[in-house]
C-alpha positions as CSV (number, residue, x, y, z in Angstrom):
1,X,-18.3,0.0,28.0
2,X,-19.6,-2.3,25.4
3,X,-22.3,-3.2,27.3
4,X,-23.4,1.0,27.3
5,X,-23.0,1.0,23.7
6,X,-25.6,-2.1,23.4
7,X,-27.8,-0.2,25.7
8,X,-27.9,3.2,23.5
9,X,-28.0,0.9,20.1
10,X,-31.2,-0.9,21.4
11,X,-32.5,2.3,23.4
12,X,-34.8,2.9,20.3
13,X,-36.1,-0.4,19.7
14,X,-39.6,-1.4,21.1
15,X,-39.7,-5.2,22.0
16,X,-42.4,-7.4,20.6
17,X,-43.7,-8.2,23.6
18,X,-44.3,-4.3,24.7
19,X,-46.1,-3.9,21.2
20,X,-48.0,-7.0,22.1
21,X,-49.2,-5.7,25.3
22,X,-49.7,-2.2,23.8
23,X,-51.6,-3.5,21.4
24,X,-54.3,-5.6,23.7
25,X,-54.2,-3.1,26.3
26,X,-55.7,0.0,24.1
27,X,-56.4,-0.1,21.2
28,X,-57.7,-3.8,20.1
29,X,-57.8,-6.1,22.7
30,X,-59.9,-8.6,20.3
31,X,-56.8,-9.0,18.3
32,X,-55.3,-12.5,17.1
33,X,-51.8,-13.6,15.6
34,X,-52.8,-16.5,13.4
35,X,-50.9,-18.2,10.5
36,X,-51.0,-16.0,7.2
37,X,-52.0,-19.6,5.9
38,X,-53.3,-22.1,8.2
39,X,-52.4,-25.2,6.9
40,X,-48.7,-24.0,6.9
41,X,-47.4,-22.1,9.5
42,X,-44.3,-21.9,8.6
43,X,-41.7,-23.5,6.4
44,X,-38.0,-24.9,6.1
45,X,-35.8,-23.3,3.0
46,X,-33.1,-24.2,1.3
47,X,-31.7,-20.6,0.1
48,X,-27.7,-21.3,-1.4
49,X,-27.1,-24.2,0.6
50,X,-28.0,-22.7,4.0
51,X,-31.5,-24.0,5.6
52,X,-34.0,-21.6,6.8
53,X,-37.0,-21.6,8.6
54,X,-39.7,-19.1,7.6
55,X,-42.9,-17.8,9.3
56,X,-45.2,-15.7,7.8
57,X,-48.0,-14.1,10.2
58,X,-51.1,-12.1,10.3
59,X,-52.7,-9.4,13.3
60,X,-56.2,-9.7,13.1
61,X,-57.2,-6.6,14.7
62,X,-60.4,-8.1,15.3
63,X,-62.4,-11.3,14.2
64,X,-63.3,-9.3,11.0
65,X,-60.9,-7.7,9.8
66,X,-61.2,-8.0,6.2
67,X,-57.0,-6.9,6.0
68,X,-54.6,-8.1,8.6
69,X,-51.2,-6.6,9.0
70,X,-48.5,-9.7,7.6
71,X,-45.2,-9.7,8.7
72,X,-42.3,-12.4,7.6
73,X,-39.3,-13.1,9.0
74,X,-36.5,-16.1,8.9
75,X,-34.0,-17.7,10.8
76,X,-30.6,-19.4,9.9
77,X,-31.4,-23.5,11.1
78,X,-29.1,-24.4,12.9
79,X,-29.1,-20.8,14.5
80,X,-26.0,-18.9,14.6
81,X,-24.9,-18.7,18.5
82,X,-26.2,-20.7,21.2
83,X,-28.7,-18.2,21.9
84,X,-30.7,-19.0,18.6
85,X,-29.7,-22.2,17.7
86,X,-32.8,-24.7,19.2
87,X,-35.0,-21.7,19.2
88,X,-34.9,-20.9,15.4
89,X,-38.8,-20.5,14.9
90,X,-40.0,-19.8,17.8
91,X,-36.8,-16.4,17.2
92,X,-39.0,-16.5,14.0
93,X,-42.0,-16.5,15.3
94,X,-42.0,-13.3,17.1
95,X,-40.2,-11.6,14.6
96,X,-43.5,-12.4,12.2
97,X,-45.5,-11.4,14.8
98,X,-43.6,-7.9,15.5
99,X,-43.6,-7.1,11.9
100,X,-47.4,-8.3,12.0
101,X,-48.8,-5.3,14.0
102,X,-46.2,-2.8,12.1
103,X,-47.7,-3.7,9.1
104,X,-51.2,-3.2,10.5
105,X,-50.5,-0.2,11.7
106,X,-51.1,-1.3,15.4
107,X,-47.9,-0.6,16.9
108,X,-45.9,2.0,17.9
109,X,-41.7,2.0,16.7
110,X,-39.1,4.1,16.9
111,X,-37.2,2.4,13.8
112,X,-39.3,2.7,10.6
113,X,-40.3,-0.5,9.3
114,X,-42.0,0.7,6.1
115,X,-40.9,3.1,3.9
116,X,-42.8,6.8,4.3
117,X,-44.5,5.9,0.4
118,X,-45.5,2.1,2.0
119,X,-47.2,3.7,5.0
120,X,-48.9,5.9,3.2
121,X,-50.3,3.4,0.3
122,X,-51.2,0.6,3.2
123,X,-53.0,3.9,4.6
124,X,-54.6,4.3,0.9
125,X,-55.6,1.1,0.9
126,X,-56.9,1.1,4.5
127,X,-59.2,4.2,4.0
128,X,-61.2,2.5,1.2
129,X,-62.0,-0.8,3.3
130,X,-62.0,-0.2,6.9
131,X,-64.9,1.6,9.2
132,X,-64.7,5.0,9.4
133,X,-64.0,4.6,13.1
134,X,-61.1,1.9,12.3
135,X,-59.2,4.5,10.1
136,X,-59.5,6.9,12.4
137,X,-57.9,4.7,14.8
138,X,-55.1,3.9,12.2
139,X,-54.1,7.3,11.8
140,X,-54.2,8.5,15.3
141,X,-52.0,5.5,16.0
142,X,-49.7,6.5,13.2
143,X,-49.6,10.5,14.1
144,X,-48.6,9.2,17.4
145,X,-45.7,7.4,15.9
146,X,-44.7,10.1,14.3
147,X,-44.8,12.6,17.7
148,X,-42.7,10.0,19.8
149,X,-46.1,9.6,21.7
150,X,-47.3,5.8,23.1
151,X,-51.3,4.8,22.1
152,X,-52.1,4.7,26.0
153,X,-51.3,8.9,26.0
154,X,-53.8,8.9,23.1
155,X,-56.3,6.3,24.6
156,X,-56.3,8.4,28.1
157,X,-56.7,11.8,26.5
158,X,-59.1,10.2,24.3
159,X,-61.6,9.0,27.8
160,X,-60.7,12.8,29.1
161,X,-62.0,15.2,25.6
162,X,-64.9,12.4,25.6
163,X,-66.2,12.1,29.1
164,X,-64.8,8.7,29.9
165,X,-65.2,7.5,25.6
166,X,-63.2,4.2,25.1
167,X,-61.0,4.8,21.9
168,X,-60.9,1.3,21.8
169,X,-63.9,0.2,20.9
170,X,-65.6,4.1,19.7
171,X,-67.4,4.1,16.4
172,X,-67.4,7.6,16.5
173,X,-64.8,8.8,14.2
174,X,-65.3,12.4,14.3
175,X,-64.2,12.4,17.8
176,X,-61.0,10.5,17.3
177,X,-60.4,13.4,14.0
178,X,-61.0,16.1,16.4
179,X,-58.1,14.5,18.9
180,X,-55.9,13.5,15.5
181,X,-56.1,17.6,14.7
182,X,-56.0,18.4,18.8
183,X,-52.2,16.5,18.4
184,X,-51.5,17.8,14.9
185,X,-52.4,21.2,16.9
186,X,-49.8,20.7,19.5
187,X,-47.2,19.3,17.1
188,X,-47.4,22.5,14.8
């Protein structure tokens, strides 16, 4: 029984390896996790008497992105059951790196990470700096989100409307707007 109700709490929640994997398989396959700052990939804390060791990482979503998605996290050192304790930053780690590709829009989760007004001024932000294609990209990701819907559906239906098109690597952004609307369509 308790072992169901684990199951159904964590039904929702997309592991970071999935994302990873979601993420090189269709929509940037150049992408990178890297430090947020190089020379200091993460730290050890002191925060009321308990130590902690934070990581703080970037998803490049290619070699130039210009704004990678950052995502923080922190463990407890030593870790709190023997599952995390010896594994505190590499548990850290990942969590950094999840957070990353959230924050860069490059991943799909059930459980909100941002708050509706953060997605929408990252989303702000992101229209004024990235191609035109790159947006476009962003937002079909995010509309996808939204619908419940996985970035391979969108990547395959993408090829089909475009005569075998690669979403991935497109610069044509009109043709990814006409699929954003072709969804919008189906959702209405």
């Amino acid at each position: 029984m308790a072992e169901d109700k684990k199951k159904i709490e964590l039904g929702d929640y997309v592991e970071v390896a999935e994302r990873i994997a979601e993420v090189r398989n269709s929509l940037y396959p150049e992408g990178s996790f890297q430090p947020a700052v190089a020379e200091r990939p993460y730290s050890i804390e002191t925060i009321d008497g308990q130590a902690y060791v934070i990581v703080v990482a970037a998803f490049y979503r290619t070699p130039e992105d210009k704004m990678p998605g950052i995502g923080m996290a922190w463990e407890q050192v030593p870790g709190k059951t023997p599952y995390t304790r010896g594994s505190e930053l590499q548990n850290a780690e990942t969590s950094a790196w999840g957070r990353a590709l959230v924050a860069a829009l490059a991943a799909d989760t059930k459980r909100g990470v941002a708050s509706a007004d953060e997605v929408r001024a990252r989303t702000a932000v992101a229209a004024a700096q990235l191609p035109p294609a790159d947006f476009a990209r962003t937002e079909l990701l995010r509309l996808m989100n939204q619908l419940g819907k996985s970035a391979k559906e969108a990547t395959a239906k993408f090829a089909e409307r475009t005569n075998g098109g690669d979403l991935r690597t497109t610069t044509d952004a009109a043709a990814i707007e006409r699929l954003i609307a072709e969804y919008r369509g189906d959702a209405a």
